[in-house]
KEKOLFI-893250 format. One record per residue (C-alpha): chain; residue in one letter; residue number from 1; y, z, x. Coordinates in Angstrom, 2 decimals, always signed. Each point is the difference from the previous one (the first is absolute). Example, Ala and Ser with C-alpha at 12.3 -4.5 7.8 and 13.67 -1.06 7.14 Angstrom:
2
kette:A&rest:a&nr:1&c2:-4.50&c3:+7.80&c1:+12.30
kette:A&rest:s&nr:2&c2:+3.44&c3:-0.66&c1:+1.37
END
This chain:
153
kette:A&rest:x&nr:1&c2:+4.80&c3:-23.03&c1:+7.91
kette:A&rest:x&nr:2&c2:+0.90&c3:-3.57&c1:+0.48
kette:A&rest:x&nr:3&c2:-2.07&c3:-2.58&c1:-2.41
kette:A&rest:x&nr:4&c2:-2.60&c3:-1.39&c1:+2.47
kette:A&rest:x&nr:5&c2:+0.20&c3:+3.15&c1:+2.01
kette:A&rest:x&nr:6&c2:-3.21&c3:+1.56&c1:+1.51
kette:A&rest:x&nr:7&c2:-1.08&c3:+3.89&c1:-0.89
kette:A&rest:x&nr:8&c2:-3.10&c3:+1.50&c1:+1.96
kette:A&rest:x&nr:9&c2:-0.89&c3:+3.51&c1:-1.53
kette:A&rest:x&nr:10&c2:-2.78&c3:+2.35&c1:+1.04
kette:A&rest:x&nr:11&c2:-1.34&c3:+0.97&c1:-3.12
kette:A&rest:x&nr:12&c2:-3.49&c3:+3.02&c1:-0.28
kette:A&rest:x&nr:13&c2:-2.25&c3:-0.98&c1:-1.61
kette:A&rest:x&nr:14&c2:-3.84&c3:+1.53&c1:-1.04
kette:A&rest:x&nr:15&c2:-3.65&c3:-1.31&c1:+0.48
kette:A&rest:x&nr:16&c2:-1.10&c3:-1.66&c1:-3.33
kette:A&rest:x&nr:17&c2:-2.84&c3:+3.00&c1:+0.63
kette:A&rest:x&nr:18&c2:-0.18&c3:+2.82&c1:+2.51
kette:A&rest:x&nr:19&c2:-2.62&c3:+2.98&c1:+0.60
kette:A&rest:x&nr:20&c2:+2.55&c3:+2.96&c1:-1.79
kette:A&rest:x&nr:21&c2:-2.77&c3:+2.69&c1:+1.77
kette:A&rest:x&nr:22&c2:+0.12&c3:-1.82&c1:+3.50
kette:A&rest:x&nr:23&c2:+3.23&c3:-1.80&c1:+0.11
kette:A&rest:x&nr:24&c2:+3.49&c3:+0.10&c1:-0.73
kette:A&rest:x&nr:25&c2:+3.08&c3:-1.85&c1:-0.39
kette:A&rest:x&nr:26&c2:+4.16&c3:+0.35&c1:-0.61
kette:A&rest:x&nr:27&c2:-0.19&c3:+0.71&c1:-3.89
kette:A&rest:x&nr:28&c2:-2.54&c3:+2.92&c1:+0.82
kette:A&rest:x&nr:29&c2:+2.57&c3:+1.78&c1:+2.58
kette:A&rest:x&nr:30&c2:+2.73&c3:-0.43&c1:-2.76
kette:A&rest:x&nr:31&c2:-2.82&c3:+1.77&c1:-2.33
kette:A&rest:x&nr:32&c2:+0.19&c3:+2.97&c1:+2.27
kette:A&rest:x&nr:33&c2:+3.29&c3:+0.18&c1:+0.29
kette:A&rest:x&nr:34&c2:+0.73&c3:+0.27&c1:-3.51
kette:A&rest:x&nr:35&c2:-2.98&c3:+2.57&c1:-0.32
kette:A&rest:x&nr:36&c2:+2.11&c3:+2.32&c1:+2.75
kette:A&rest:x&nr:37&c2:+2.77&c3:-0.13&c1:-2.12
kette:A&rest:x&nr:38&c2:-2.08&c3:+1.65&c1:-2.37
kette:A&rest:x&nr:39&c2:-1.30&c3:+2.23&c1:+1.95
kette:A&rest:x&nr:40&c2:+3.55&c3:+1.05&c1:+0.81
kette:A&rest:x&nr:41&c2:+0.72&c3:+0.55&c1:-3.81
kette:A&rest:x&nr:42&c2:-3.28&c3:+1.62&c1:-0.77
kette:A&rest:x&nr:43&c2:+1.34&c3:+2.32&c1:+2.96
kette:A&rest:x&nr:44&c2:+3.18&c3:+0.74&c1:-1.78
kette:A&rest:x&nr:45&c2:+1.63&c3:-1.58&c1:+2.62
kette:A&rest:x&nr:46&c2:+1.24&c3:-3.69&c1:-2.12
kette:A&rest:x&nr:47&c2:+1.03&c3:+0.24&c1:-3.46
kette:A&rest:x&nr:48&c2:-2.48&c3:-0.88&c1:-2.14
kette:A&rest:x&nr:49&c2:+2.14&c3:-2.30&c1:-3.18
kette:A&rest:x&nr:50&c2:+1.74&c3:-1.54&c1:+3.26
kette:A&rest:x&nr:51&c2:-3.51&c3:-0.99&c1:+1.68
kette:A&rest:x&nr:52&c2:-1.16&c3:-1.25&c1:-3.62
kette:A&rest:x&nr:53&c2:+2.69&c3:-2.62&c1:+0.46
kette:A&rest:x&nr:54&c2:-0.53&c3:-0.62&c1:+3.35
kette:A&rest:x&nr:55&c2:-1.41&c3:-3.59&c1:+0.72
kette:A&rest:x&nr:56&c2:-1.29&c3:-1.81&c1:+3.44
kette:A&rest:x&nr:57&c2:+0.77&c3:-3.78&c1:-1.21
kette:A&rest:x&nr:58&c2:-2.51&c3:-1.75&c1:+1.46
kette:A&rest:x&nr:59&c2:-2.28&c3:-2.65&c1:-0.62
kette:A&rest:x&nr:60&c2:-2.27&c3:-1.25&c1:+2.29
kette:A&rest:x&nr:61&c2:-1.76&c3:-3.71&c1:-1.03
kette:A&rest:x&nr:62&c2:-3.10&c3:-1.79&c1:+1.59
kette:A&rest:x&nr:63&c2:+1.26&c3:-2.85&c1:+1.96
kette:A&rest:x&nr:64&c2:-1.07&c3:-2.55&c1:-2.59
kette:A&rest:x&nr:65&c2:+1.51&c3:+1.69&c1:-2.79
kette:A&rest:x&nr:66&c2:+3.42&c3:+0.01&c1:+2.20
kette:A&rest:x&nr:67&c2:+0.09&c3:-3.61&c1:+0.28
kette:A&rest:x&nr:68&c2:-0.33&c3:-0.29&c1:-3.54
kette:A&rest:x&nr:69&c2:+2.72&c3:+2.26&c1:-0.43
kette:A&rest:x&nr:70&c2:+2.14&c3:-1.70&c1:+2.81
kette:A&rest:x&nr:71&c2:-1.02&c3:-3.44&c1:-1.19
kette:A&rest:x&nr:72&c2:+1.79&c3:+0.76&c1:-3.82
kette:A&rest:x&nr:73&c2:+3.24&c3:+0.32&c1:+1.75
kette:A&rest:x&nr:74&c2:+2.67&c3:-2.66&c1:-0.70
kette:A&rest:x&nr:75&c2:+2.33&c3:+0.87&c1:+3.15
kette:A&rest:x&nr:76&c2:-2.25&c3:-0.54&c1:+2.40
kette:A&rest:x&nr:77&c2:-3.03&c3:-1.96&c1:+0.77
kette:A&rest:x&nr:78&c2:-3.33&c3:+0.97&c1:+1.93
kette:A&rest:x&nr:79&c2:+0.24&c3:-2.00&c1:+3.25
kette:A&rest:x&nr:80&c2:-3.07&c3:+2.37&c1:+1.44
kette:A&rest:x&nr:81&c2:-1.90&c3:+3.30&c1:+0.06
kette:A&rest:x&nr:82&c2:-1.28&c3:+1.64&c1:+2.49
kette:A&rest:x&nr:83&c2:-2.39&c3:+3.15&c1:-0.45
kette:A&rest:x&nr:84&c2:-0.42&c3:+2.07&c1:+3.11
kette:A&rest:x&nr:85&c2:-1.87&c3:+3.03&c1:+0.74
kette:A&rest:x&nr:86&c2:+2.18&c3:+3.23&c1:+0.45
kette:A&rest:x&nr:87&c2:+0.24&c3:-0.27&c1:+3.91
kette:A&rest:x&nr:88&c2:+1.96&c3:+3.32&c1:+0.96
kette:A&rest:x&nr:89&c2:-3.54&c3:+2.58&c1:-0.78
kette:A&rest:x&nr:90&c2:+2.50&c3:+3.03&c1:-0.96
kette:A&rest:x&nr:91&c2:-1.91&c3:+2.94&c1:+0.60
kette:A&rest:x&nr:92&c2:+0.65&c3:+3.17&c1:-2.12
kette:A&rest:x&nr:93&c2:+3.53&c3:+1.09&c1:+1.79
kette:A&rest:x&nr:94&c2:+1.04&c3:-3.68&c1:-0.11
kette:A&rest:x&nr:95&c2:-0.56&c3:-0.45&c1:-3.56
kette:A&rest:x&nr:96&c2:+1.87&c3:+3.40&c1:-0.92
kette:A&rest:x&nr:97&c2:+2.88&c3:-1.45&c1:+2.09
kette:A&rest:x&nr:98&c2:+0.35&c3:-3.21&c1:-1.63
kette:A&rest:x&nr:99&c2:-0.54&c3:+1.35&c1:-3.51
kette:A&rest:x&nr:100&c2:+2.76&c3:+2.54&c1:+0.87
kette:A&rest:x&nr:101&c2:+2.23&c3:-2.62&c1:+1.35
kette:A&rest:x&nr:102&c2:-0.19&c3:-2.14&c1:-3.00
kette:A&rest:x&nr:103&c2:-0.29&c3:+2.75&c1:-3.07
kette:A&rest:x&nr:104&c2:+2.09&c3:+2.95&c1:+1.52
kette:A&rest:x&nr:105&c2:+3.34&c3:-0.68&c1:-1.39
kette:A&rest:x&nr:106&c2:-1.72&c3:-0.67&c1:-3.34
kette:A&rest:x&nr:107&c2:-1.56&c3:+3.59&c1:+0.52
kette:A&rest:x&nr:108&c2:+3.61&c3:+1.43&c1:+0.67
kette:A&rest:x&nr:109&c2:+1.79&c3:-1.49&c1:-2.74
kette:A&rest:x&nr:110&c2:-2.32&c3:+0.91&c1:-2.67
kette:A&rest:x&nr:111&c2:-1.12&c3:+3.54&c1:+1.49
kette:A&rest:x&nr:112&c2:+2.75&c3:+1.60&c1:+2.28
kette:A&rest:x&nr:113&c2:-0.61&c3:-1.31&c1:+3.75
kette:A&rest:x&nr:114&c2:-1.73&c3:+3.75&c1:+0.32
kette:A&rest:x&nr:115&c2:-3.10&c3:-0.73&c1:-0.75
kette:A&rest:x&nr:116&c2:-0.53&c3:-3.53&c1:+1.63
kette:A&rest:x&nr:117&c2:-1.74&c3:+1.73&c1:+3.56
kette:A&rest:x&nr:118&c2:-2.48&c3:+1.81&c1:-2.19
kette:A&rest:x&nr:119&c2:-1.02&c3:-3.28&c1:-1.95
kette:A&rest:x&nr:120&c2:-0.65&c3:-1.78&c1:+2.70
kette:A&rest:x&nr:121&c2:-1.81&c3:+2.47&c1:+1.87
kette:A&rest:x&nr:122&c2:-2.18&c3:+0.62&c1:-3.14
kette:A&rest:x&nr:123&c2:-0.61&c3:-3.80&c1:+0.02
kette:A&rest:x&nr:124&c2:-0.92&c3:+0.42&c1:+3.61
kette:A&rest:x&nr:125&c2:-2.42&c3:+2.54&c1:-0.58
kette:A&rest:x&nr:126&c2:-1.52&c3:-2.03&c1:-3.12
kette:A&rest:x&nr:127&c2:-0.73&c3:-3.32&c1:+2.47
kette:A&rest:x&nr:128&c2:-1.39&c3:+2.76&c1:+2.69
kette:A&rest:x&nr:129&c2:-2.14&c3:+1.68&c1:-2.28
kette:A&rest:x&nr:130&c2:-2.04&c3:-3.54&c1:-0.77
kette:A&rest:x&nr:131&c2:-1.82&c3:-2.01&c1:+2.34
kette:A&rest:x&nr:132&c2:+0.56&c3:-3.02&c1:-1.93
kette:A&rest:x&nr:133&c2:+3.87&c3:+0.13&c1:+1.57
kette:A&rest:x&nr:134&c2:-0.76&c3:+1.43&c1:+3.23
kette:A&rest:x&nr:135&c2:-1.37&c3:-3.23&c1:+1.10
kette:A&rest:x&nr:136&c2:+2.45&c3:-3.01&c1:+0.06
kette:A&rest:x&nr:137&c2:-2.74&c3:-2.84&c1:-0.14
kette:A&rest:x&nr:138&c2:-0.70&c3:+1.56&c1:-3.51
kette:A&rest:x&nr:139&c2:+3.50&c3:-1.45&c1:-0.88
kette:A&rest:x&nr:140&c2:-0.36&c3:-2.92&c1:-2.55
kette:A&rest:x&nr:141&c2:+3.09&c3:-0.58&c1:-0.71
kette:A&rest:x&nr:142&c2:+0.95&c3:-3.73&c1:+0.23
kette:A&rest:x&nr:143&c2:+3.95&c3:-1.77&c1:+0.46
kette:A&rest:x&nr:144&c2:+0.76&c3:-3.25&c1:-1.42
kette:A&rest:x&nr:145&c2:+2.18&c3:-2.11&c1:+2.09
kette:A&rest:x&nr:146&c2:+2.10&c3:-1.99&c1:-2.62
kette:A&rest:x&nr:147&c2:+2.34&c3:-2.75&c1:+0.96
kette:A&rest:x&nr:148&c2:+2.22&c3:-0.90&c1:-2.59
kette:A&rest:x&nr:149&c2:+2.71&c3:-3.17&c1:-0.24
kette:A&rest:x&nr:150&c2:+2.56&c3:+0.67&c1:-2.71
kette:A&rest:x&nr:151&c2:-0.17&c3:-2.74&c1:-2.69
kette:A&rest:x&nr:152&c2:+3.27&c3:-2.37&c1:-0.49
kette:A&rest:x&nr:153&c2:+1.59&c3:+1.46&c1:-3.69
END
């Protein structure tokens, strides 16, 4: 990027508190995911010294902790933040699809590209089987607008 150059990222983000028995947001669908992996490998079906090894990456900050973090940066400087409520209200087949287009090829690389269907159907069933995810206003989940200028070196 060219010194004085202008980034906007989209960046999730979580409620400094939410209702965990009413509500939900993105870090507790990633929770579910990685619980049906492990109901795959308490199945037989996933290897189990693989699966112990087997990490989601993400981190999901409260919007003010995320401008600390942003602020620290010495490439770029905070020109604004934005926080908007998650407008697209996935309901239960939306959210399977968009966790399935982001995490499949993860899925396939470290487990065979066998077993991905049957993960993300069990993660279907999982946000089915509560009515805390079967309602999309119960969706807390926050994104950060961040525009960024990068700093002259």
């Amino acid at each position: 990027m060219v010194e004085g150059g202008i980034m906007a990222l989209l960046i999730p983000s979580l409620p400094a508190y939410w209702d965990t028995h009413k509500e939900y947001a993105v870090g507790s669908v990633t929770d579910l995911l990685r619980s049906s992996v492990l109901d795959m490998v308490e199945k037989g079906k996933l290897n189990k010294e693989k699966s112990e090894t087997f990490n989601i990456p993400y981190y999901f900050p409260a919007p003010d902790e995320l401008r600390a973090i942003l602020q620290k940066s010495n490439c770029f400087s905070v020109e604004r933040t934005e926080i908007l409520k998650n407008g697209a209200l996935l309901d239960v087949d939306g959210h399977a699809a968009m966790f399935r287009a982001v995490h499949q090829n993860l899925l396939a690389y470290e487990f065979g590209a066998g077993i991905v269907d049957e993960a993300f159907d069990l993660l279907r069933k999982k946000l089915r089987a509560s009515p805390v995810y079967t309602h999309p206003s119960n969706d807390k989940t926050l994104v950060v607008v961040a525009i960024l200028k990068r700093n002259y070196v």
